[in-house]
C-alpha positions in Angstrom: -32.5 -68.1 -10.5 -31.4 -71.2 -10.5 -28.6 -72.9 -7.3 -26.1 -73.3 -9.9 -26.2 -69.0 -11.1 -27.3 -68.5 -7.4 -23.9 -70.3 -6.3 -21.6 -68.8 -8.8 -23.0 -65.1 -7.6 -22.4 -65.5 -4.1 -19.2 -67.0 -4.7 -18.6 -63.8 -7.0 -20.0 -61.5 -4.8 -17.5 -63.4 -1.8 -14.7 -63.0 -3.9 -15.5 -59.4 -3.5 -15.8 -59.5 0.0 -12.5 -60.7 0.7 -10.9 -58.3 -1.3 -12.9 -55.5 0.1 -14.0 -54.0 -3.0 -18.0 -54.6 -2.4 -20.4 -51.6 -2.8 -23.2 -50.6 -0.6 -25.4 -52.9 -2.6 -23.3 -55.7 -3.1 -22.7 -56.8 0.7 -26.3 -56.6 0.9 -26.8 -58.8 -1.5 -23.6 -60.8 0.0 -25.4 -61.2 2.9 -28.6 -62.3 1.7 -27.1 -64.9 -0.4 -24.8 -65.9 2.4 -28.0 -66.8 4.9 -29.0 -68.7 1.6 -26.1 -70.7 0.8 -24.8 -71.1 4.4 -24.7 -74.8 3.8 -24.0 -75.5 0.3 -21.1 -72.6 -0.2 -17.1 -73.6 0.5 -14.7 -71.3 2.3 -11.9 -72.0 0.3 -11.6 -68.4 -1.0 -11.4 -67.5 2.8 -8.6 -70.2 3.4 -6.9 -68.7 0.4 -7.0 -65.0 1.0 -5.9 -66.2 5.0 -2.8 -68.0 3.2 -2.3 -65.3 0.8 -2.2 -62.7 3.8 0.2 -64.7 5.9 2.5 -65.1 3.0 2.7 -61.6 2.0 2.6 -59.8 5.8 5.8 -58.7 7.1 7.1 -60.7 10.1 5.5 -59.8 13.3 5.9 -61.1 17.1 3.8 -64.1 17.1 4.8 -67.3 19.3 7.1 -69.7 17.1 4.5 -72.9 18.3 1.5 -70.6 16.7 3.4 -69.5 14.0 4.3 -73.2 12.7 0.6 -74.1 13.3 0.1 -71.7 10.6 2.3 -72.4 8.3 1.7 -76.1 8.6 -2.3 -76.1 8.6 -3.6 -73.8 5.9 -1.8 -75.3 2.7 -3.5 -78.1 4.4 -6.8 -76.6 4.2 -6.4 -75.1 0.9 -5.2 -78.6 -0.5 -7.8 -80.5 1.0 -10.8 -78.5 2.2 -12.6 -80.2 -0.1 -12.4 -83.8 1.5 -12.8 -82.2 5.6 -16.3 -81.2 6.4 -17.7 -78.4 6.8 -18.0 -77.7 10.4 -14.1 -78.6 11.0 -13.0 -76.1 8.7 -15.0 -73.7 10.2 -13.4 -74.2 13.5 -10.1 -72.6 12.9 -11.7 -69.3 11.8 -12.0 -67.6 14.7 -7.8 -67.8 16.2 -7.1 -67.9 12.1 -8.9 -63.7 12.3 -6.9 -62.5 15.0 -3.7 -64.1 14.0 -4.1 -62.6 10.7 -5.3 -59.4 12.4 -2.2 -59.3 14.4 0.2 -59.3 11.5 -1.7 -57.0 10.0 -1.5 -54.7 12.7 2.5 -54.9 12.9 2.7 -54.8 9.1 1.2 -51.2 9.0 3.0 -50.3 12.3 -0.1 -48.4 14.3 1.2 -46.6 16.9 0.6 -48.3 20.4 0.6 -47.2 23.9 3.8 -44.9 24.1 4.2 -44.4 20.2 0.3 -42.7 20.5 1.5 -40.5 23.4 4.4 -39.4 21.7 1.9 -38.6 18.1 -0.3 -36.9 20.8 2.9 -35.0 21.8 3.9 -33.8 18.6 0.8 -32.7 17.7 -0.4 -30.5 20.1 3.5 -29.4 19.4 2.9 -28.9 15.7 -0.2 -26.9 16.9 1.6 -24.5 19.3 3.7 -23.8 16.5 1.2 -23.0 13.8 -0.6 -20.9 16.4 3.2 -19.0 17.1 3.2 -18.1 13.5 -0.2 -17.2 12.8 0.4 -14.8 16.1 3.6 -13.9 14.0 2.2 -13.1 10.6 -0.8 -11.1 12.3 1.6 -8.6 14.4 3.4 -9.0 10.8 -0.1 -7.7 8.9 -0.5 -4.8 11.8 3.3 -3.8 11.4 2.8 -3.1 7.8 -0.3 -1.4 7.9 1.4 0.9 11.4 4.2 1.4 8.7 2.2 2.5 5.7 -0.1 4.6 7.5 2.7 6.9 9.2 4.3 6.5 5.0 1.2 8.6 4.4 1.6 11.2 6.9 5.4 11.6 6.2 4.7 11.5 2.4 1.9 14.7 3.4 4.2 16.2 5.9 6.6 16.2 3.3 4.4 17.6 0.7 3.4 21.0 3.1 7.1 21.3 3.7 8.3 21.2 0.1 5.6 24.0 -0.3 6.8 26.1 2.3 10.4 25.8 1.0 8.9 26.6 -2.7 7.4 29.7 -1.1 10.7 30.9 0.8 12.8 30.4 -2.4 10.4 32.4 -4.3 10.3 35.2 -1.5 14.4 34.8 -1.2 14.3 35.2 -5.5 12.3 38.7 -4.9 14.6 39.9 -2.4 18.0 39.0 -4.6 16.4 40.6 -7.1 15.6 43.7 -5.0 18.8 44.1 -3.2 20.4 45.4 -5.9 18.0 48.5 -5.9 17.9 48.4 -2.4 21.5 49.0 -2.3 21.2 51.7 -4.9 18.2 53.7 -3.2 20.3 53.4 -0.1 23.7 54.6 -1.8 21.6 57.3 -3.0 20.1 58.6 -0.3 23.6 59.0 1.5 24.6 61.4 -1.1 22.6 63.8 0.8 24.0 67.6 -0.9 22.9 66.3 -4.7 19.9 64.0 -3.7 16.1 65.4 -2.9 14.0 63.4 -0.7 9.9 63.9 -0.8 7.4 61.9 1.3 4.6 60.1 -0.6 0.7 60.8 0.3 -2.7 59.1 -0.9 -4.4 61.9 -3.1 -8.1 59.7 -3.2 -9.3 57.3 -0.5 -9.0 54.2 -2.1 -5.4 54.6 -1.5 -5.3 56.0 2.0 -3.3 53.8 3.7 -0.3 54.5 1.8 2.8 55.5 2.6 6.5 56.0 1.0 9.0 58.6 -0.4 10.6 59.8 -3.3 14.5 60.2 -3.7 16.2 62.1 -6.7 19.5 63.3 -7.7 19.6 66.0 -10.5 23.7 64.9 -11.3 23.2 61.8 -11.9 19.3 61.7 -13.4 18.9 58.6 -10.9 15.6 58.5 -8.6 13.6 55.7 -6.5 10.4 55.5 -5.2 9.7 53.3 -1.7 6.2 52.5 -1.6 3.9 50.4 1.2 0.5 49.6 1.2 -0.1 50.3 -2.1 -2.9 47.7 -3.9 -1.4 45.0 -5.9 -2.8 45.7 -9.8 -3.5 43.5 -12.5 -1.2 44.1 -15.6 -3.6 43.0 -18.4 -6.0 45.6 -17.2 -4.0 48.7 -15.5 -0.6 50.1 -14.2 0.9 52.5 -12.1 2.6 55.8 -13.4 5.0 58.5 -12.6 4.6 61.6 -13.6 7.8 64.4 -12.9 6.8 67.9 -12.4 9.7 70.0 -13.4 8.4 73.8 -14.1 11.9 74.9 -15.6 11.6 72.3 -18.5 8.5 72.1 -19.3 4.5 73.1 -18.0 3.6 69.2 -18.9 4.9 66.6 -16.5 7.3 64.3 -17.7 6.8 60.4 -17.8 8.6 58.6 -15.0 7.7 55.1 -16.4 5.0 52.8 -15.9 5.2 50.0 -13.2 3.3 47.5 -11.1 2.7 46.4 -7.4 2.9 42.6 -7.2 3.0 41.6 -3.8 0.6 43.4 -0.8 3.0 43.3 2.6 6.8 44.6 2.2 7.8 47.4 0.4 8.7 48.0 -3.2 11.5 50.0 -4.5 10.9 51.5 -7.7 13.6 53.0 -10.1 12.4 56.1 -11.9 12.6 55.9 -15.7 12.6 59.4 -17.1 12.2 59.6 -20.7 13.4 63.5 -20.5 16.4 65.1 -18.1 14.9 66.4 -15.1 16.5 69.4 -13.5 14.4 71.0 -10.3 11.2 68.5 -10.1 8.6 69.9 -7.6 6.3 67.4 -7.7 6.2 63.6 -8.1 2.8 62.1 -9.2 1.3 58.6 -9.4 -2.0 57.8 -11.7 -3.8 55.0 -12.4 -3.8 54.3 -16.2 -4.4 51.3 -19.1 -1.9 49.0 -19.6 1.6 50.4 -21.0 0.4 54.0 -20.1 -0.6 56.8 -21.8 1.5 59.7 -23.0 -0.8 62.5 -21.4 -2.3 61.7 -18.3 -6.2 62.9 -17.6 -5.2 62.3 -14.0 -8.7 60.6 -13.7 -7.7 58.1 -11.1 -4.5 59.8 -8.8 -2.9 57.8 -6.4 -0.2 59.4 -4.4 1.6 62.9 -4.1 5.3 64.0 -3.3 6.1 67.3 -3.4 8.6 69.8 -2.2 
């Protein structure tokens, strides 16, 4: 390459320098070139990016005497480097750096001394702080997790209770409904002259632990059944039935109705449902029979037996 292109790269390659946008690369090539050209190259762009820092630098607390100097010598320089030599323009370098430096430093206002304290201050502040609220939004997280986990077991306490209450309105339902022929069997069995009363026993095994009675009144052709411990049944397969045994009317009994056991505890009352008028029943029979009953009984599965 020859001095002329070597020349115009390093003073390229300075240009960069100063304005300290050189890669990697460059400066090293800078700085090879500099040890090169250390006494052929000019430091006017140095003089010039000095002037053009002073000029542009907010005002800072240098001595008035130093200031002036400034001022006065570097338009100096930069009008006539090119008649001083060498070595006398390199002289002022060095206090020209740290005046420059200084400015500089007040320009972008770094904190000094008490102003770094006071920084140091607020950020071990800032710190506390952002550790206070982390601490915050953890209890926070735990608070909401405490909350949703007893949700859970009220939302499942709730649930057993809504059943229980579901169960005690259906029990309350059946005994509404049975109060009505509670009241009845009870009315009835006060009328003691006109009504006939007859205890209730198994007639097979299955059906042993059974227990009840039978109340009738021949006036008014009204008659209940109390029964306990009797099995519950299945509808769709088999029902219970009553069967009257009245020898003055007739040597068949008479159908008493068909009906079902639904619950296993408690007792049921049972109206009779006579299809014919009764007048001095003997006997009170229940069977086991198909579904809806039958019209004659084979008395293959007997239950219970009242009789006088």
């Amino acid at each position: 390459m020859s001095m002329d292109k070597t020349l115009a790269r390093f003073e390229e390659l300075d240009a960069g320098r100063i304005l300290g946008d050189l890669s990697a690369k460059e400066i090293s090539e800078w700085q090879t070139l500099a040890t090169e050209m250390e006494d052929v190259h000019s430091i006017e762009l140095e003089i010039l990016a000095t002037e053009l820092e002073l000029n542009h630098v907010q005002p800072c607390d240098l001595s008035s005497s130093l200031l002036s100097k400034l001022t006065d010598t570097i338009p100096a320089f930069s009008n006539n480097n090119a008649k001083k030599p060498t070595t006398q323009i390199i002289s002022i370098l060095p206090w020209l750096g740290w005046a420059a430096a200084a400015c500089l430093l007040v320009f972008f206002n770094l904190p000094t001394g008490d102003g770094i304290q006071n920084v140091s201050a607020e950020l071990t502040q800032a710190k506390t702080e952002l550790s206070d609220k982390e601490k915050t939004i953890t209890d926070l997280e735990s608070a909401r997790q405490e909350l949703a986990k007893l949700n859970e077991k009220l939302s499942s306490e709730l649930s057993t209770e809504s059943g229980k209450i579901d169960a005690l309105n259906t029990q309350i339902a059946k005994l509404t409904e049975k109060l009505p022929l509670i009241q009845k069997f009870e009315s009835l069995i006060q009328d003691e002259s006109d009504t006939q009363i007859l205890e209730f026993a198994s007639a097979s095994d299955p059906y042993a632990g059974l227990s009840g009675e039978v109340i009738w009144n021949d006036e008014k052709q009204e008659g209940y059944m109390s029964l306990e411990n009797l099995a519950v049944n299945d509808p769709t397969k088999n029902q219970y039935q009553l069967w009257i045994v009245d020898p003055e009317r007739d040597e068949l009994p008479v159908d008493g109705g068909v009906f079902d056991i639904t619950q296993k505890d408690g007792k049921s009352i049972i109206p009779i449902r006579n299809a014919l008028a009764i007048n001095k029943p003997v006997a009170f029979v229940i069977t086991l029979e198909q579904s809806g009953g039958v019209v004659k009984s084979k008395q293959e599965v007997v239950v219970a037996l009242a009789k006088s």
